[in-house]
matplotlib code that plots the C-alpha trace (Angstrom):
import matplotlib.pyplot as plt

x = [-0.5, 0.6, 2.4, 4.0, 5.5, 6.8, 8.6, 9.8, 11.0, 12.8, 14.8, 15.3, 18.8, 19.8, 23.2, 23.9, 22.4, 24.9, 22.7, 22.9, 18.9, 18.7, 21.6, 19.9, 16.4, 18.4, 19.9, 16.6, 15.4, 18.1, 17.7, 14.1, 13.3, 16.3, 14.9, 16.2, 15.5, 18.4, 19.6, 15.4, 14.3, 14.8, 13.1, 10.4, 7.9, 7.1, 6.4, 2.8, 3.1, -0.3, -2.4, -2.6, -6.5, -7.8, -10.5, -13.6, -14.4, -17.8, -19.8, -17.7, -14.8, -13.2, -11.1, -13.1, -11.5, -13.6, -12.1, -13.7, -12.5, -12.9, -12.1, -10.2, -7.6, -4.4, -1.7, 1.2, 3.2, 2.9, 0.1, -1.9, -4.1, -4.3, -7.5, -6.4, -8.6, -7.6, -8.9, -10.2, -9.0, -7.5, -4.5, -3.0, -4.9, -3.9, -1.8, -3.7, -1.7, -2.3, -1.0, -0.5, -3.9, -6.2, -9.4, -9.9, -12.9, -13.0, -15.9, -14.6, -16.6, -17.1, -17.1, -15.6, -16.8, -15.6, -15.8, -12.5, -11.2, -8.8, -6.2, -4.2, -0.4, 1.1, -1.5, -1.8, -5.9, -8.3, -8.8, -12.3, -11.1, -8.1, -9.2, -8.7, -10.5, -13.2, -14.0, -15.4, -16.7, -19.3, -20.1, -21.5, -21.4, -19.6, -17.2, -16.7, -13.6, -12.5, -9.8, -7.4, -3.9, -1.3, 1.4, 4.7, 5.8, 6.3, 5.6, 2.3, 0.4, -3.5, -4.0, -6.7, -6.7, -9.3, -8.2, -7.4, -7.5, -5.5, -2.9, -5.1, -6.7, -2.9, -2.2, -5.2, -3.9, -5.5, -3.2, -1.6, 0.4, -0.5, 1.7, 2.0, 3.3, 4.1, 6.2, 9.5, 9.3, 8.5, 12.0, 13.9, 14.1, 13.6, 12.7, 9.3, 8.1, 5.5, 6.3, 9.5, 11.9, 10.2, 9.0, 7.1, 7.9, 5.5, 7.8, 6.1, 6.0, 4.2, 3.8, 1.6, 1.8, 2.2, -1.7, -1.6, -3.2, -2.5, -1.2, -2.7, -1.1, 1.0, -0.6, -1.9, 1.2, 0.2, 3.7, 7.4, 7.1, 8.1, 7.1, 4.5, 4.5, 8.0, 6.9, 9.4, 7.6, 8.5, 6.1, 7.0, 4.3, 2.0, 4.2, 6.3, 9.7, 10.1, 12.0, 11.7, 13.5, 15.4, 15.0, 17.0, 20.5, 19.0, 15.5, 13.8, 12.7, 9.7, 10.0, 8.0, 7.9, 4.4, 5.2, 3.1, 6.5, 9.4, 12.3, 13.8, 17.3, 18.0, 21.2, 22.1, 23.9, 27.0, 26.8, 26.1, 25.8, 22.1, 21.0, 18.4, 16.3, 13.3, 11.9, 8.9, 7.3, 9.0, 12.3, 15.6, 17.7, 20.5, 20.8, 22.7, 25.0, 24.3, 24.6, 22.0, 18.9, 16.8, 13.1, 10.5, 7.1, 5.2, 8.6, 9.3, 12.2, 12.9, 16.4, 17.7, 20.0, 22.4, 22.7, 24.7, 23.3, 22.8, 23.8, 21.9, 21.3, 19.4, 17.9, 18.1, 17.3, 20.1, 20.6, 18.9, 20.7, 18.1, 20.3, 18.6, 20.2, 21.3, 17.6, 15.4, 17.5, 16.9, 13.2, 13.1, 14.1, 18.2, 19.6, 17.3, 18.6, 15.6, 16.3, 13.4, 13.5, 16.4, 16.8, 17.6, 19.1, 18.5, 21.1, 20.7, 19.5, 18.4, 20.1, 18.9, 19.0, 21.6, 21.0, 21.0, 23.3, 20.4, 16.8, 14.5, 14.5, 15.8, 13.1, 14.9, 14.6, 11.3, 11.8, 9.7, 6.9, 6.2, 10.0, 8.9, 8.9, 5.6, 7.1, 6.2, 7.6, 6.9, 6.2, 4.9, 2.4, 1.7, 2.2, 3.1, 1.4, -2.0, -3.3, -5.6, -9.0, -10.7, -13.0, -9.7, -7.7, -4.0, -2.6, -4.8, -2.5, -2.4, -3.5, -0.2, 2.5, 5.6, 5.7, 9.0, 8.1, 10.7, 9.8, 11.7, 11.8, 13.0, 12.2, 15.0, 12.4, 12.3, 9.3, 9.0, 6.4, 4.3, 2.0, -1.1, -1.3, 1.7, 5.5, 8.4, 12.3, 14.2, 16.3, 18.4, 18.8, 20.7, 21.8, 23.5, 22.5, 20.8, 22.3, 22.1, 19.7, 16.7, 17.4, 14.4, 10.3, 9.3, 6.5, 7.3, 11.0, 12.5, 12.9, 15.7, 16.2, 16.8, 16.9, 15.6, 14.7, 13.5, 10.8, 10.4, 6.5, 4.6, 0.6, -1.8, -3.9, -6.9, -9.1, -11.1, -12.8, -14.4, -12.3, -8.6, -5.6, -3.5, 0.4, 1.5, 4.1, 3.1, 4.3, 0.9, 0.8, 2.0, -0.8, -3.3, -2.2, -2.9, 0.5, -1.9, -3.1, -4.7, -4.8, -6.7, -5.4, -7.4, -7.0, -7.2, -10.3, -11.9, -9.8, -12.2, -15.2, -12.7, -15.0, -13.7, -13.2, -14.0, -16.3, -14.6, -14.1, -16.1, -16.0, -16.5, -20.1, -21.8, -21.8]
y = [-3.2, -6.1, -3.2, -1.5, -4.9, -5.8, -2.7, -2.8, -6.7, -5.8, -3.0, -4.9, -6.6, -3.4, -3.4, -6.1, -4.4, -3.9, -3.4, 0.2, 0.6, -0.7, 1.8, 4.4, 3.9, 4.2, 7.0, 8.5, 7.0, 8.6, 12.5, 12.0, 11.0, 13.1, 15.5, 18.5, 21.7, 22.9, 26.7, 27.6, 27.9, 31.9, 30.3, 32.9, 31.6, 31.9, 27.9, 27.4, 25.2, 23.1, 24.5, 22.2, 21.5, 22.0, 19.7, 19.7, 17.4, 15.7, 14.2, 11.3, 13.1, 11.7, 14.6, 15.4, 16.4, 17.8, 17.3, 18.0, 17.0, 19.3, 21.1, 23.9, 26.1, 26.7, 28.9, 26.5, 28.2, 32.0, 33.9, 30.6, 28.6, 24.6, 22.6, 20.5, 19.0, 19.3, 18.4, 22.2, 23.8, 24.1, 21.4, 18.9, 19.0, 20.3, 18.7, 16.5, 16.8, 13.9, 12.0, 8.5, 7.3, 10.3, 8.7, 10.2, 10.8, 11.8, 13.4, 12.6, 14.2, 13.7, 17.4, 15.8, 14.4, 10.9, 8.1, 8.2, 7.0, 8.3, 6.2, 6.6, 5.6, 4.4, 4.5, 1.5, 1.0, -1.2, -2.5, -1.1, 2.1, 1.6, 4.0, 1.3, 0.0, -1.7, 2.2, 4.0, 7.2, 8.3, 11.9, 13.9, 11.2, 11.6, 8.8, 8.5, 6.4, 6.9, 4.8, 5.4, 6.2, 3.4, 3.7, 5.6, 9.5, 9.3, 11.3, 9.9, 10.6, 10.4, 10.6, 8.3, 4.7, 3.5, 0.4, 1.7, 5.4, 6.3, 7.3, 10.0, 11.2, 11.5, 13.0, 15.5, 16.9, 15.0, 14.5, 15.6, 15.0, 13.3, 13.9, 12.1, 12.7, 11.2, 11.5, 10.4, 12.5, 15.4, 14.3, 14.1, 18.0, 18.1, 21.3, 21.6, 24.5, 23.7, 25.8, 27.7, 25.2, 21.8, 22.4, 19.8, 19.1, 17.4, 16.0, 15.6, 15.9, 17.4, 17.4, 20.8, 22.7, 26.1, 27.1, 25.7, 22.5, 19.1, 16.8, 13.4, 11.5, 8.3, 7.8, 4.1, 3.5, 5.1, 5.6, 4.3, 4.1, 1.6, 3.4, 5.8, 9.5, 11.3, 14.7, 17.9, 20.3, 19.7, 20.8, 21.3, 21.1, 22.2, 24.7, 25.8, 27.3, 27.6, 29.0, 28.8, 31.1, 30.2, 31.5, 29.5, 27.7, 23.8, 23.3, 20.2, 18.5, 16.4, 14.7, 13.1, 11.7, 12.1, 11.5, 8.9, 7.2, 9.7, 8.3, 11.5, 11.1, 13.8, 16.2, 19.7, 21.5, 22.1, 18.4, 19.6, 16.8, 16.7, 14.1, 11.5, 11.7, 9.6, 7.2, 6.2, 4.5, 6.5, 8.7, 6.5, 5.8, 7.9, 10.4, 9.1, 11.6, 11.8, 13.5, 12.1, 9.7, 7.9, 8.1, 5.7, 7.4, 6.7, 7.1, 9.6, 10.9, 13.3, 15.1, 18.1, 20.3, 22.9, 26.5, 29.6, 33.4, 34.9, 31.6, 30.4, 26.4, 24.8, 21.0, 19.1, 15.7, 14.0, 10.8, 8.4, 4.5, 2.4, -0.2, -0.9, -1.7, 1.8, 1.5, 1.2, 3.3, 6.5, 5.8, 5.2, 8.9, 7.4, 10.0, 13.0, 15.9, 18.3, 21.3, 20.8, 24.5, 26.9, 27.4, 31.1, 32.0, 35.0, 37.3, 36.1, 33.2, 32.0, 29.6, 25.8, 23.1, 21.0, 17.6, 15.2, 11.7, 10.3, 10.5, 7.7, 4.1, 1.6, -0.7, -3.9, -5.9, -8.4, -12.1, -14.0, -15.9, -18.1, -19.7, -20.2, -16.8, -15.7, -15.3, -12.3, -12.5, -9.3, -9.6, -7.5, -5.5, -8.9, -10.2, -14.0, -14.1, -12.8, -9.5, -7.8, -9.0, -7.4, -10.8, -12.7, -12.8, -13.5, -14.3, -14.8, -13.6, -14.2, -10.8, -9.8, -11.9, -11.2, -12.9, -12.9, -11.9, -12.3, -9.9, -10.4, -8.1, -10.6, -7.8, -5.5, -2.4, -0.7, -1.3, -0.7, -2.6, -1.2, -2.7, -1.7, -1.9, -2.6, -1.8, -4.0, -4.2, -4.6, -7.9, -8.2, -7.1, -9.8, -11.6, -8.8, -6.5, -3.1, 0.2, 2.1, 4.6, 1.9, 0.3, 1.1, 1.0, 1.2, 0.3, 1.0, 0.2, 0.1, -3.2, -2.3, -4.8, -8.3, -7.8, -9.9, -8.0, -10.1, -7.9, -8.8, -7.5, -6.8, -6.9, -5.1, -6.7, -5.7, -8.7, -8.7, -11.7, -9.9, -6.5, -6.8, -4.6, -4.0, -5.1, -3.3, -1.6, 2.4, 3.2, 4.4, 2.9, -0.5, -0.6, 0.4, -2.0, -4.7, -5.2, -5.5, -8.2, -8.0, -10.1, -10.6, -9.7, -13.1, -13.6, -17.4, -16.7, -15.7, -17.6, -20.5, -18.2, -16.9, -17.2, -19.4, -19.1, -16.0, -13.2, -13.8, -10.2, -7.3, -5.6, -2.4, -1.7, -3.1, -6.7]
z = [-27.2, -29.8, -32.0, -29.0, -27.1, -30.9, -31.3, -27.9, -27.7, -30.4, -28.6, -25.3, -26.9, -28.5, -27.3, -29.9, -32.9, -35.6, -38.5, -39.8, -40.0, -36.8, -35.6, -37.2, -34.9, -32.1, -32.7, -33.5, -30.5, -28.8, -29.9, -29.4, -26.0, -24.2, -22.3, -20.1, -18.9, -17.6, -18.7, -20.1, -16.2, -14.6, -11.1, -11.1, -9.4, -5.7, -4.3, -3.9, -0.3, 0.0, 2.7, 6.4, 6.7, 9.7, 10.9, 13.2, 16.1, 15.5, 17.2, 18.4, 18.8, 15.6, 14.1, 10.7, 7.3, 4.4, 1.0, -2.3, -5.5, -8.4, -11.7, -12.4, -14.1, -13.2, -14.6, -15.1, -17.6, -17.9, -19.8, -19.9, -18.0, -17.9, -17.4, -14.1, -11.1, -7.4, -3.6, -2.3, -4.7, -9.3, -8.3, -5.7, -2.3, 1.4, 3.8, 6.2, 9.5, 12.0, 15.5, 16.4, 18.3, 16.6, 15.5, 12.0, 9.7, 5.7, 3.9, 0.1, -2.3, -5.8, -7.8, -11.0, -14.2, -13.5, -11.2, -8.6, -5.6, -2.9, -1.7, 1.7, 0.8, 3.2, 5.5, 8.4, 8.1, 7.9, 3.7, 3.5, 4.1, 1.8, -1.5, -3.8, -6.8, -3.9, -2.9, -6.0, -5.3, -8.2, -9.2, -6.8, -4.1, -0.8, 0.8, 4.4, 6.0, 9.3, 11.5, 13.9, 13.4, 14.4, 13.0, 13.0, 12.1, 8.5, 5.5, 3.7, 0.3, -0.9, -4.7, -6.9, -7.2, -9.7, -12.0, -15.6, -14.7, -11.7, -14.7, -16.0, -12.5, -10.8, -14.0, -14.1, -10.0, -7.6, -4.8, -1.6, 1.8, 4.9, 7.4, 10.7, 13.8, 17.5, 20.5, 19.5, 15.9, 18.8, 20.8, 17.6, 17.4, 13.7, 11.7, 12.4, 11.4, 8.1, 5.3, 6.6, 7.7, 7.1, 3.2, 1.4, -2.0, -4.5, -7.3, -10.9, -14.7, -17.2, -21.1, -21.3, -25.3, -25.8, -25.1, -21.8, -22.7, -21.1, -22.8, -22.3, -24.9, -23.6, -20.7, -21.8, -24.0, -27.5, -28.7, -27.7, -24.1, -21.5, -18.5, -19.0, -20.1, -19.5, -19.7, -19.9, -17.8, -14.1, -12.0, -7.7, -5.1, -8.7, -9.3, -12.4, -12.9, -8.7, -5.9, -2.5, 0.2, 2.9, 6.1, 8.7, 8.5, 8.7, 6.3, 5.9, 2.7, 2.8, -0.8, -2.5, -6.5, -7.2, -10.9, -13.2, -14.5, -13.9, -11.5, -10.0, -8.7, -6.8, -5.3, -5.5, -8.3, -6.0, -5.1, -1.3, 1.2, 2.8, 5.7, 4.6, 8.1, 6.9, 4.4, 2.9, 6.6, 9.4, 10.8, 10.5, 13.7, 12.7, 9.7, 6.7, 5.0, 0.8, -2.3, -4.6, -3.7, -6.3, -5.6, -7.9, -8.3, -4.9, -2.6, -0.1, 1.9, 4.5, 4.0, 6.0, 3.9, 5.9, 4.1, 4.5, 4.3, 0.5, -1.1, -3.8, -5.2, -7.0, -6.6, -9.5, -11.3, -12.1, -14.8, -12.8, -12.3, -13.9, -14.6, -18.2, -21.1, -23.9, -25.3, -22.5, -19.9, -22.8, -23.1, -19.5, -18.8, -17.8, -20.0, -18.5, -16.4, -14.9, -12.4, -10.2, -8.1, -6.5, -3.2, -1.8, 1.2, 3.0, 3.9, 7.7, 8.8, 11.8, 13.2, 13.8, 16.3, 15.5, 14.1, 16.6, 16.1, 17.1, 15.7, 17.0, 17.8, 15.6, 14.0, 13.8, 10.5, 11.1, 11.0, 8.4, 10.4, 7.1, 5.8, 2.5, 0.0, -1.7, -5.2, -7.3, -11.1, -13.2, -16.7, -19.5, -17.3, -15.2, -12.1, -12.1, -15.7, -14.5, -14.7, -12.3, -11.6, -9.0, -8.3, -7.3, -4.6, -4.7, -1.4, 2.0, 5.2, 8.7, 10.6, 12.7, 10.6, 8.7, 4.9, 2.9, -0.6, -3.3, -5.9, -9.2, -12.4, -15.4, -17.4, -19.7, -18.2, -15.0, -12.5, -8.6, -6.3, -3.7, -0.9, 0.4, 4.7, 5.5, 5.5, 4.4, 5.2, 2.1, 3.3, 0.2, -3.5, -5.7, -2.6, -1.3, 1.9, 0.4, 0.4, 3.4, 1.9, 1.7, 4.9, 7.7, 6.7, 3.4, 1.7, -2.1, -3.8, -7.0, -8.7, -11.3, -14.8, -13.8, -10.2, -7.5, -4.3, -1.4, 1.7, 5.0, 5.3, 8.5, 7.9, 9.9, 12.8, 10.6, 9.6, 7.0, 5.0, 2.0, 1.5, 0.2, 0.1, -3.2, -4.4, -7.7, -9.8, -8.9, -12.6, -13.0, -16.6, -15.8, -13.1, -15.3, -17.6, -15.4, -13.4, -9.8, -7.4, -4.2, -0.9, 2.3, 5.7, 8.1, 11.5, 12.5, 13.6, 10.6, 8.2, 7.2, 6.4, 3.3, 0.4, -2.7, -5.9, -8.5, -6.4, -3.0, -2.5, -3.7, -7.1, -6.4, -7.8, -4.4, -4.8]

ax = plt.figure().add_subplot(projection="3d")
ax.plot(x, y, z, "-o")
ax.set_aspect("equal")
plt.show()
C-alpha cells in the first residue's frame, strides 16, 4: 500500500506536471487504462432475467426463502466457461419479491469454500439481521434472519458483506434483487409485468482472459488503481454481449450498478429521453425527464423508456463526470465508453398505460432532530483517520431520529458513502441544492473530489445495544481497505446499558 499511495500522491497534482518524464507516464497512463467496447459487441446473447423465488409459508406464517450459495461455471464469453459462484444457481441469485408488512424468513446457506455473509441493501431491519461483518456464515452452515417489511416500494439488492473480502465474493457472483412492493407502487400504474415490460438490469464488470478465467488481479490494489478493478468485459444481469426484446411501447428499467468500482453513466445511443421513476429508497413523486444518469456501485434507479415497433438501441455507458483531476478521472474509468446491451423492438407492440404526472406521495425532506452535523472526512481508505474495527463503535443514535451528517471527500479520488438501516435526503452538495435526479430517498450517493455533501438521515425504530449497522464507501476496494465504521441505533430506554469502550459490540466470531 506504501508503493501504491506513493505513486498515486504523486499523480493527484498532475495537471501541473511539465516535466517530459513525468508527461511521458501520463501519457502511458493514459493509452493504458482507456477502455471501451464499443464496435467488438454483435449483441448475441439472449438476457438471462434472474428467476422470482417463490417462498413457503411456515409454520408461523412468515413467508420463507431458501437460498444457497454455491460454485459453478458459467459461459461468459463463448466456447468457454468461467469458474463463478452464485445463490441457486453458477451466478447472481433470484429476485426476492416482497410487500410492505410481510413477515419474512431466510435460510442462507453456506455451499462455498469460504466464510461469507449476505447483506440486505437497502433493507429497513433490525442490525442483527443486517448481513454484515457481525453475521458470518461459515461453510456449510445455514443463517436464518427474518423481519418484517416496513418500508417503502423500492428496488433493493443482497450481495456479501464480509470485512476484507466482500471485493472478491461480489466479484466471484454472489448477488441479486430484492424487490418491494405496496399499495401506492400498485396505484402508480407502472409496468409491472417482471421480465417483459419491468426488466431488471444487474450492471457490472469483468476482467475475464481468453480461457474463460477470472481475473482477480486488482481487487486489493496490486497495480495503479484508485478505485478498484475496472474491468473491460461488461457483464448485464450475468450476462455477456446482450439483448433484450421489446414487446410493449413503455418498458421499465430496474437498474442497478452492481459493479466493485465501475461508475456507469448511463443514456441511450440516440440520446432518447427516458423517465427516472425511482431511486435507490422508493418511487419519486413525479417522473423526471433525462438523458444520462450516473449511478455509483450500490445505486439503483427505476427509468421508463418509450419505444416504437422494429426500432433498435442500444444502452450505453457514457464518460462518466467524476469531477477528478486528468490523472485520476482516466484511472477512475472518466475516459471509458461501454455499450452495456441493445434493446429490440418488435414489429408491434403492445401498447402501454400512459405515465401518469403523478406517481406517489411526496416524502418531504426530514428536519435534523440533532442541529449539530456528525462530520465524516474521507481519507486514504479512512474514515475521520480511523479504519474499521469491528470492536468499536462510531456513533450511538437515538431510535426514531433524524442526524445531519456532513460527509466530505478532501480527496483528488472518487468515493461514494452508503448507510446501513436507513435512508437519507441529500440536503445540499457544495452549498448548493442537489440536482433533481438525487432528490427523494436514498441511501448510497456519490461524493465526487473535494466535495462536501451534507444527508438528512432517518434511523430505524430498531434498538439495539450490542449489534451495529454499517457507514462506508461501497467501492468495494476502499471498504475492504478499511474505509468503514459502524453505529448503534438506542432508544432512550436502552441507551445507558451501551457498553464502553473496545468490545462494545460483537466481533463476529460469537463473542
Amino acid at each position: 500500500m506504501t508503493s501504491r499511495r506513493t505513486v498515486l500522491g504523486g499523480l493527484a497534482a498532475i495537471g501541473g506536471l511539465v516535466v517530459a518524464p513525468a508527461a511521458g507516464f501520463v501519457g502511458y497512463l493514459y493509452a493504458d487504462s482507456g477502455r471501451s467496447n464499443v464496435g467488438t459487441l454483435s449483441f448475441r446473447n439472449r438476457l438471462r432475467i434472474p428467476p422470482v423465488l417463490e417462498p413457503t409459508i411456515d409454520a408461523d406464517g412468515r413467508r420463507r426463502f431458501r437460498l444457497a450459495l454455491g460454485e459453478g461455471r458459467t459461459e461468459l464469453l463463448p466456447g468457454t466457461t468461467t469458474a463463478t459462484w452464485g445463490v441457486n444457481g453458477p451466478i447472481l441469485g433470484p429476485t426476492l419479491r416482497v410487500r410492505r408488512g410481510d413477515r419474512v424468513a431466510m435460510d442462507v446457506s453456506n455451499h462455498l469454500p469460504e466464510t461469507t455473509t449476505l447483506h440486505w441493501h437497502g433493507m429497513h431491519l433490525p442490525a442483527v439481521m443486517d448481513g454484515g461483518p457481525h453475521q458470518p456464515i461459515h461453510p456449510g452452515r445455514t443463517w436464518q434472519p427474518s423481519w418484517t417489511v416496513q418500508q417503502r416500494a423500492a428496488t433493493l439488492w443482497y450481495h456479501p458483506h464480509l470485512h476484507h473480502a466482500t471485493a472478491a465474493h461480489v466479484y466471484r457472483g454472489i448477488g441479486g434483487l430484492v424487490i418491494v412492493d405496496d399499495g401506492d407502487h400498485d396505484a402508480a400504474s407502472l409496468p409491472n409485468h417482471y421480465g417483459v415490460d419491468d426488466i431488471p438490469l444487474i450492471l457490472q464488470d469483468r476482467r475475464i482472459d481468453d480461457d474463460g478465467t477470472l481475473d482477480l488481479s486488482d481487487l486489493a490494489f496490486s497495480g495503479l488503481t484508485i478505485t478498484g478493478l475496472l474491468g473491460d468485459k461488461i457483464l448485464v444481469n450475468g450476462t455477456y454481449d446482450p439483448y433484450v426484446e421489446v414487446s410493449t411501447t413503455l418498458v421499465r428499467l430496474r437498474l442497478l450498478n452492481g459493479a466493485n468500482a465501475r461508475i456507469f453513466h448511463v443514456g441511450f445511443t440516440d440520446d432518447r429521453d427516458f423517465s427516472l421513476v425511482a431511486t435507490d429508497a422508493g418511487v419519486r413523486g413525479t417522473p423526471l425527464s433525462l438523458n444520462r444518469l450516473m449511478l455509483s456501485p450500490g445505486e439503483r434507479a427505476e427509468i421508463v423508456v418509450a419505444f416504437r415497433p422494429g426500432e433498435e438501441v442500444v444502452l450505453r455507458g457514457f464518460p462518466p463526470p467524476l469531477g477528478a483531476n486528468f490523472a485520476y478521472q482516466r484511472l477512475a474509468g472518466g475516459g471509458d465508453t461501454h455499450d452495456l446491451i441493445k434493446m429490440v423492438a418488435a414489429a408491434t407492440l403492445r401498447p402501454s398505460a400512459p405515465l401518469p404526472a403523478r406517481l406517489g406521495r411526496e416524502v418531504p425532506v426530514p428536519t435534523p432532530t440533532r442541529p449539530e452535523p456528525f462530520r465524516l472526512e474521507m481519507g486514504d481508505f479512512h474514515l475521520n483517520d480511523r479504519t474499521m474495527d469491528v470492536t468499536r463503535v462510531d456513533r450511538v443514535v437515538r431510535t426514531g431520529s433524524v442526524e445531519l451528517w456532513q460527509i466530505v471527500n478532501g480527496q483528488s479520488i472518487p468515493h461514494n458513502f452508503h448507510v446501513h438501516g436507513s435512508a437519507f435526503h441529500i440536503l445540499d452538495i457544495d452549498g448548493s441544492a442537489p440536482p433533481e435526479y438525487l432528490r427523494g430517498d436514498k441511501d448510497t450517493v456519490y461524493v465526487r473530489p473535494g466535495a462536501t455533501v451534507r444527508l438528512a438521515v432517518r434511523f430505524l425504530d430498531h434498538s439495539d445495544i450490542r449489534w451495529p449497522y454499517m457507514f462506508h464507501c461501497h467501492l468495494l476496494a476502499h471498504e475492504d481497505a478499511g474505509m468503514m465504521g459502524q453505529f448503534l441505533t438506542v432508544s432512550p430506554q436502552d441507551a445507558p446499558l451501551v457498553p464502553a469502550g473496545p468490545g462494545a459490540v460483537h466481533d463476529g466470531h460469537g463473542n
